[in-house]
Z-matrix of the N, CA and C atoms (Angstrom, degrees):
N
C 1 1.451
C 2 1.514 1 109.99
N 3 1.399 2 115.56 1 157.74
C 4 1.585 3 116.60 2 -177.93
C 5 1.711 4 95.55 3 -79.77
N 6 1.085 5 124.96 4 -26.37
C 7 1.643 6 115.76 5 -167.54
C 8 1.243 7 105.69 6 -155.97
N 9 1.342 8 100.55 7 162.67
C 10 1.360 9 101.22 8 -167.79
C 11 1.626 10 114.13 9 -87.69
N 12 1.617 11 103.93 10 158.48
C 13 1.231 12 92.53 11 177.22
C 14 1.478 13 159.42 12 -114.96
N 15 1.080 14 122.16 13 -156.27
C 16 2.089 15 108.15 14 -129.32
C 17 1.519 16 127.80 15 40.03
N 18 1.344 17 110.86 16 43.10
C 19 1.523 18 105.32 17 163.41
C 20 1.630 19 99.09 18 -153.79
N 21 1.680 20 121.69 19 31.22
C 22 1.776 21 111.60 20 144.68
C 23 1.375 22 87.63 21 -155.67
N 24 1.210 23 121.49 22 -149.72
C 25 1.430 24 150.92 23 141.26
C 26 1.098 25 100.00 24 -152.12
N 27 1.714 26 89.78 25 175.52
C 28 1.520 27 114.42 26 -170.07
C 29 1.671 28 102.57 27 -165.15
N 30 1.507 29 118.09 28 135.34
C 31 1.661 30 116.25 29 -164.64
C 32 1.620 31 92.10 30 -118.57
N 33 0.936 32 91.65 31 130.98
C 34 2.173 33 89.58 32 165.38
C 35 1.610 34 88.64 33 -139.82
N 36 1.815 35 99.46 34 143.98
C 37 1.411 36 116.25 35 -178.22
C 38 1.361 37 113.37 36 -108.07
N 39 1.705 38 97.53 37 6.41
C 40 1.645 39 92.40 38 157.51
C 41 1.123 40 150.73 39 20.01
N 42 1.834 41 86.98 40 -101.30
C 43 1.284 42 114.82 41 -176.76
C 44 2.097 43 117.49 42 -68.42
N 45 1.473 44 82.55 43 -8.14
C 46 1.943 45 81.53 44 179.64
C 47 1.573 46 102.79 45 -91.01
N 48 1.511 47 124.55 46 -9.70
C 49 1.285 48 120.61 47 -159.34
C 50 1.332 49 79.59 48 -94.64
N 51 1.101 50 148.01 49 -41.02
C 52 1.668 51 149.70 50 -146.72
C 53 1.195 52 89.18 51 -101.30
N 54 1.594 53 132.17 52 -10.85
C 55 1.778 54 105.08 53 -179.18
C 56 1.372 55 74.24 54 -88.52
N 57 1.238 56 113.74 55 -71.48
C 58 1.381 57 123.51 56 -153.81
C 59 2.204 58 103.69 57 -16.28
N 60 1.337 59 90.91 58 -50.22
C 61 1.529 60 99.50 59 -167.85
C 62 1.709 61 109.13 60 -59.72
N 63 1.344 62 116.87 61 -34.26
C 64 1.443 63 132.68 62 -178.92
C 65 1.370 64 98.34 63 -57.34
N 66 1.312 65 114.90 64 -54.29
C 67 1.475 66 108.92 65 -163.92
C 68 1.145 67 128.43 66 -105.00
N 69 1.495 68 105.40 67 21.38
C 70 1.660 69 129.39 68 146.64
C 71 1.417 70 138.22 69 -78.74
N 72 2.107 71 89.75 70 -32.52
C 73 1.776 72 91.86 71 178.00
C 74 2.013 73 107.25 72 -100.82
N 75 1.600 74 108.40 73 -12.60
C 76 1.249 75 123.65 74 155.27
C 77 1.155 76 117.44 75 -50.61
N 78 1.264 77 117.48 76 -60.05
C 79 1.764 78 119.49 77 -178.28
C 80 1.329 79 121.33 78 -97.86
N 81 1.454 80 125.34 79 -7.10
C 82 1.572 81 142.24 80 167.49
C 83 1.750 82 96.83 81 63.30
N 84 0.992 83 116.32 82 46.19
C 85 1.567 84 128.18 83 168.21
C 86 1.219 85 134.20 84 -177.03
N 87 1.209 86 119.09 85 132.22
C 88 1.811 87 130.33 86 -146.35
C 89 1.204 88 100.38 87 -48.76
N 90 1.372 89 119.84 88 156.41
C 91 1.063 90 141.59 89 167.30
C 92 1.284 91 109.35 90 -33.20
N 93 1.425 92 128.32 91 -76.08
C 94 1.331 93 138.08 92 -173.84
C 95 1.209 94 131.70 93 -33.86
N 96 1.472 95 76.55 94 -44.90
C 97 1.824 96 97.52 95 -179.42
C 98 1.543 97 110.28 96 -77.21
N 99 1.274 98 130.11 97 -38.94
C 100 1.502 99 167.65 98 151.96
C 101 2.264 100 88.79 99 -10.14
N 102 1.533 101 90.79 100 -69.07
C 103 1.183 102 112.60 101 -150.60
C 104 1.661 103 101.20 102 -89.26
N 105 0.884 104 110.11 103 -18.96
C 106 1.574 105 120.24 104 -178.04
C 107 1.952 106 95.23 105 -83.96
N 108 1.027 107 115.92 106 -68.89
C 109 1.628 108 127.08 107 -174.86
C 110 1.485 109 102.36 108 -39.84
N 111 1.746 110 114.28 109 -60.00
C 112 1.144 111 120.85 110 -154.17
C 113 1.818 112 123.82 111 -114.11
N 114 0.944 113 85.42 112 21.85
C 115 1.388 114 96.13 113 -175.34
C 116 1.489 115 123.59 114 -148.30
N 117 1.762 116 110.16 115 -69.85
C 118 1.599 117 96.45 116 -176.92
C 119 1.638 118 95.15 117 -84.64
N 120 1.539 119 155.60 118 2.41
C 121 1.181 120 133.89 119 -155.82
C 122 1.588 121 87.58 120 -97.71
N 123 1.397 122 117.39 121 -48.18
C 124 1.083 123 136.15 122 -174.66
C 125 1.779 124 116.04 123 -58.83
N 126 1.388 125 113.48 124 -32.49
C 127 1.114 126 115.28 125 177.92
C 128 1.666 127 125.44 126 -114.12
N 129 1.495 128 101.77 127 20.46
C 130 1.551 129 124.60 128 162.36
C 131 1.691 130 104.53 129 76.93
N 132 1.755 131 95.42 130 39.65
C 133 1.848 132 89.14 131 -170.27
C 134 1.360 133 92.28 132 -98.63
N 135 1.320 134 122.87 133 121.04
C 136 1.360 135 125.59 134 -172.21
C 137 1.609 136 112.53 135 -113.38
N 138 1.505 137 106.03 136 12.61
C 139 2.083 138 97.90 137 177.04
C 140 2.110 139 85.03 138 -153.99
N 141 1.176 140 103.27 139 36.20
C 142 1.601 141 105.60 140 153.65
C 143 1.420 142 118.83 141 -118.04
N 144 1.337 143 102.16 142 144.15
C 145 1.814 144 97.24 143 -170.33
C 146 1.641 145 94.18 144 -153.86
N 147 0.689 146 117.65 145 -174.77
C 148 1.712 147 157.98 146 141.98
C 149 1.278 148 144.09 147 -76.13
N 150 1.047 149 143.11 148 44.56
C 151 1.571 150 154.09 149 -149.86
C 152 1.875 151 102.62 150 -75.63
N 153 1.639 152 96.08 151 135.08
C 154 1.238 153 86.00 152 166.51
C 155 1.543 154 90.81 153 -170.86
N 156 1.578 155 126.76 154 141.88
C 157 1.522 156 117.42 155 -176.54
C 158 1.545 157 148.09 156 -61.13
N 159 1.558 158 84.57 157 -1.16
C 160 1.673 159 85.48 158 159.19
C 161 1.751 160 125.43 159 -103.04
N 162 1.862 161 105.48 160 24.00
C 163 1.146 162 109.28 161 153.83
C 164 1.398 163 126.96 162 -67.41
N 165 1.464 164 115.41 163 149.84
C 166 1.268 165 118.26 164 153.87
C 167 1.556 166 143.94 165 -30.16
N 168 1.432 167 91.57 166 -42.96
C 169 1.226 168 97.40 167 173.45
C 170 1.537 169 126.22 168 -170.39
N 171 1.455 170 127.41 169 137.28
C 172 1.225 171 108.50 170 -145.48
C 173 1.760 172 103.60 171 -83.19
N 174 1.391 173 114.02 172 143.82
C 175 1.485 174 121.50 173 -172.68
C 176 1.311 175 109.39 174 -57.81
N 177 1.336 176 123.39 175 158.27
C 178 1.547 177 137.62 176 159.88
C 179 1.121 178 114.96 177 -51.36
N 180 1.025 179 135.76 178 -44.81
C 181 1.345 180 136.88 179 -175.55
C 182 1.442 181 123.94 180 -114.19
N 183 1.460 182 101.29 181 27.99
C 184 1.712 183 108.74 182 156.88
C 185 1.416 184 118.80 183 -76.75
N 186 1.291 185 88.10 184 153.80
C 187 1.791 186 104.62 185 -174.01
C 188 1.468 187 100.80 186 -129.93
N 189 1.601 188 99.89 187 152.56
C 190 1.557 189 111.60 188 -174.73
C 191 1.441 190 96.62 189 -123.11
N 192 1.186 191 105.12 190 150.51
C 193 1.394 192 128.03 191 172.05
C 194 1.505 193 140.10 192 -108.10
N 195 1.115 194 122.99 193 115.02
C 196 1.162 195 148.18 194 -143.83
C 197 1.686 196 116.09 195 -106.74
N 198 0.898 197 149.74 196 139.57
C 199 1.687 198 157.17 197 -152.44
C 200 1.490 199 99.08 198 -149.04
N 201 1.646 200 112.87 199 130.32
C 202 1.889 201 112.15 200 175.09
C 203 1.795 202 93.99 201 -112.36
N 204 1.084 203 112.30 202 119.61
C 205 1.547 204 119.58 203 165.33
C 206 1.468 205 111.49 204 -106.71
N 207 1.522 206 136.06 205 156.72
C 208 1.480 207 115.37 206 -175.50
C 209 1.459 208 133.16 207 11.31
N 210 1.644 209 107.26 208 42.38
C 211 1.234 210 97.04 209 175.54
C 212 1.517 211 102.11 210 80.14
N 213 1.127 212 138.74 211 20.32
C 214 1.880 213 125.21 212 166.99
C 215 1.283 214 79.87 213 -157.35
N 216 1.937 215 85.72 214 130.72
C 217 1.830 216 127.86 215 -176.12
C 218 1.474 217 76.28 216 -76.78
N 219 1.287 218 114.44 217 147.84
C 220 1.818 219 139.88 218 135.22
C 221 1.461 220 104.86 219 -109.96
N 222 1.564 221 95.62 220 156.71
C 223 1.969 222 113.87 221 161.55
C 224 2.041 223 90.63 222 -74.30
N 225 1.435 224 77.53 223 127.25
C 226 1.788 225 93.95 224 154.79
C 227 1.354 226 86.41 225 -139.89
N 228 1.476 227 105.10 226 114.32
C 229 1.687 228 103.73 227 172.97
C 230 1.716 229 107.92 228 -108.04
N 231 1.827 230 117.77 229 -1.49
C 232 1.322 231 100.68 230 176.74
C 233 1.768 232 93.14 231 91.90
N 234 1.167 233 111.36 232 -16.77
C 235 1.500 234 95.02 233 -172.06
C 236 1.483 235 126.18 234 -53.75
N 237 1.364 236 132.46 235 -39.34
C 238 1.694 237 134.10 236 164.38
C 239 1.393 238 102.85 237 -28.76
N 240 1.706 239 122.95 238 -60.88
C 241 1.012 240 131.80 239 -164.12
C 242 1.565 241 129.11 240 -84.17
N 243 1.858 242 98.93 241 26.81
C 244 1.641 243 117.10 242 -168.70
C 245 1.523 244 99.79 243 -69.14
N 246 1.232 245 131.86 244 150.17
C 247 1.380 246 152.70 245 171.20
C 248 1.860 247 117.34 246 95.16
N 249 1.921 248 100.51 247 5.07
C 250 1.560 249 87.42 248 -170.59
C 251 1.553 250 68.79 249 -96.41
N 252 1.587 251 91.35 250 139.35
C 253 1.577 252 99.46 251 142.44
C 254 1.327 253 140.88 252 -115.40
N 255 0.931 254 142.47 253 162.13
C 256 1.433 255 135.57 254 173.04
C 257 1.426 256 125.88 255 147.79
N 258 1.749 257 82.99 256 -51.61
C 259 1.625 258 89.60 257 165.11
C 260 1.297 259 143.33 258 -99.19
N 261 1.571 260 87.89 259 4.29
C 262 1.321 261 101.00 260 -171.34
C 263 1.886 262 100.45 261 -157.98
N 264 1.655 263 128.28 262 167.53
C 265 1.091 264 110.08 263 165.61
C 266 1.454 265 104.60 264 108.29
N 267 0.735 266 126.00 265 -29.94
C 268 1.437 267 138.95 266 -170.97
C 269 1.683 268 107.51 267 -92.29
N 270 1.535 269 119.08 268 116.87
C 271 1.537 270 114.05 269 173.26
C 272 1.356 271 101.62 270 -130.88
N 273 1.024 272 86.40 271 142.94
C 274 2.250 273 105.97 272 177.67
C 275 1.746 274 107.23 273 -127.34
N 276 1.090 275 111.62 274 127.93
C 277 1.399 276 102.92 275 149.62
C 278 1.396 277 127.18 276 -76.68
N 279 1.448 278 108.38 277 159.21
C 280 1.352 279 133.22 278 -176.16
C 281 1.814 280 102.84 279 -31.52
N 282 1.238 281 99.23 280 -70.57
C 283 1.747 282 112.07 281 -172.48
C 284 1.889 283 99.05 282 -49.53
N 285 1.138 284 95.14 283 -39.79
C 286 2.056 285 85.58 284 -178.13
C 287 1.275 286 104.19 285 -83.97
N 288 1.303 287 137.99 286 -48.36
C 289 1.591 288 121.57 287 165.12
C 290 1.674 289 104.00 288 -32.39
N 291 1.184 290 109.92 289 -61.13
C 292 1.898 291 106.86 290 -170.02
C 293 1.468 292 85.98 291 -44.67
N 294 1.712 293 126.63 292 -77.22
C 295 1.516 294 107.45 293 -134.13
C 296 1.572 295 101.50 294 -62.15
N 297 1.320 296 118.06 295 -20.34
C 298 1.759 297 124.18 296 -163.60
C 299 2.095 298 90.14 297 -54.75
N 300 1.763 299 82.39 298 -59.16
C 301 2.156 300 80.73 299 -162.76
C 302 1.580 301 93.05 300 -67.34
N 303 1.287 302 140.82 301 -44.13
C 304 1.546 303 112.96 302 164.80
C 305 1.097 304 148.84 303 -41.91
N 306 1.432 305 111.73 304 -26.69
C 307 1.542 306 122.66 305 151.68
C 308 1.107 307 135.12 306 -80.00
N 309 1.152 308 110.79 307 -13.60
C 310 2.082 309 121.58 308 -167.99
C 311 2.124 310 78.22 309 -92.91
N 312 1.247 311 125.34 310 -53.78
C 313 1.317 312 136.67 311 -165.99
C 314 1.414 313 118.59 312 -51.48
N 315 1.401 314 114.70 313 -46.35
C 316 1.417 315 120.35 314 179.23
C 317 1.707 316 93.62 315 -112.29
N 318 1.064 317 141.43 316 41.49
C 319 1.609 318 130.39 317 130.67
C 320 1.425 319 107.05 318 93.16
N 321 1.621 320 117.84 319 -1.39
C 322 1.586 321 105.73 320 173.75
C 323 1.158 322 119.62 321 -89.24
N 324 1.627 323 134.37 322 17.12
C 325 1.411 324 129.03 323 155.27
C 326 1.493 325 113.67 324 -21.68
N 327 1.435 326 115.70 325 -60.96
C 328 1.586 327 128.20 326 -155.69
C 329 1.621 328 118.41 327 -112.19
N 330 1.446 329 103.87 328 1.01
C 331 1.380 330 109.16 329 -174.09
C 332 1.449 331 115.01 330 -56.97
N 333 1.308 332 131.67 331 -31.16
C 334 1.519 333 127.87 332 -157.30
C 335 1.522 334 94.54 333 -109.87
N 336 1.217 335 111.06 334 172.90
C 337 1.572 336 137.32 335 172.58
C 338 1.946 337 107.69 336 -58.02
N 339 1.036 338 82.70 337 -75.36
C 340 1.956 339 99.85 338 166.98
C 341 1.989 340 94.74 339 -27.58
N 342 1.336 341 91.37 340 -69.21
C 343 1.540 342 81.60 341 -171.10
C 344 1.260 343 116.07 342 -47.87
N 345 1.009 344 132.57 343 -82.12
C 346 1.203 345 166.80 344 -178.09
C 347 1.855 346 100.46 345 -13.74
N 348 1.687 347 94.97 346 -55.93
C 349 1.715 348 98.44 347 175.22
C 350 1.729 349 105.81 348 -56.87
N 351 1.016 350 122.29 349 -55.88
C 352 1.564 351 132.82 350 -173.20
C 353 1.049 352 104.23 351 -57.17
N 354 1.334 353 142.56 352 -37.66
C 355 1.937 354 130.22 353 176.28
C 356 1.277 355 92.23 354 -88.47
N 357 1.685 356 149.78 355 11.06
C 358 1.297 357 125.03 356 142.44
C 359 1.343 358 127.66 357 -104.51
N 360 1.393 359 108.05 358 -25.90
C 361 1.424 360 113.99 359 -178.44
C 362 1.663 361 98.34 360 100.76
């Protein structure tokens, strides 16, 4: 580590770009699609998606991102860096975050068949 610890942090999204990548050449289909099939359709997430600019159309509940230099906000929307996903790109509403930690909480992540195929491949 650069310092010791409890006295900085430091976030790297790494490790989501390298899952993300695992479970593209594992499942031989994009992320999006990955996550759309097997996850929020399946688990009634109806305002989580995947954003990236060669969608159709941009989601309701995208957010843009913004940078303050001397005091003046700019758009940093990440755009150069459109198609990585993992660490970024991904929007949920409030109500699907709830059902997500309600399900991870009371143990039905893995209950069904469906599941079960998808945490092995």
């Amino acid at each position: 580590m650069d310092f010791v610890t409890g006295t900085k942090w430091s976030y790297y999204s790494t490790n989501y770009v390298l899952l993300v990548s695992i479970i593209e050449r594992i499942r031989k289909q994009p992320t999006d699609l990955f996550i759309q099939q097997n996850i929020t359709s399946v688990s009634g997430l109806k305002n989580t998606n995947v954003y990236h600019v060669s969608m159709p159309s941009i989601p309701a509940n995208y957010v843009v991102g913004f940078e303050e230099t001397d005091d003046k906000r700019k758009l940093n929307n990440l755009t150069p860096f459109d198609g990585v996903v993992g660490d970024d790109k991904m929007y949920f509403s409030v109500e699907d975050l709830y059902k997500c930690d309600q399900r991870l909480n009371t143990e039905k992540l893995e209950k069904t068949n469906h599941d079960r195929s998808v945490a092995t491949g």
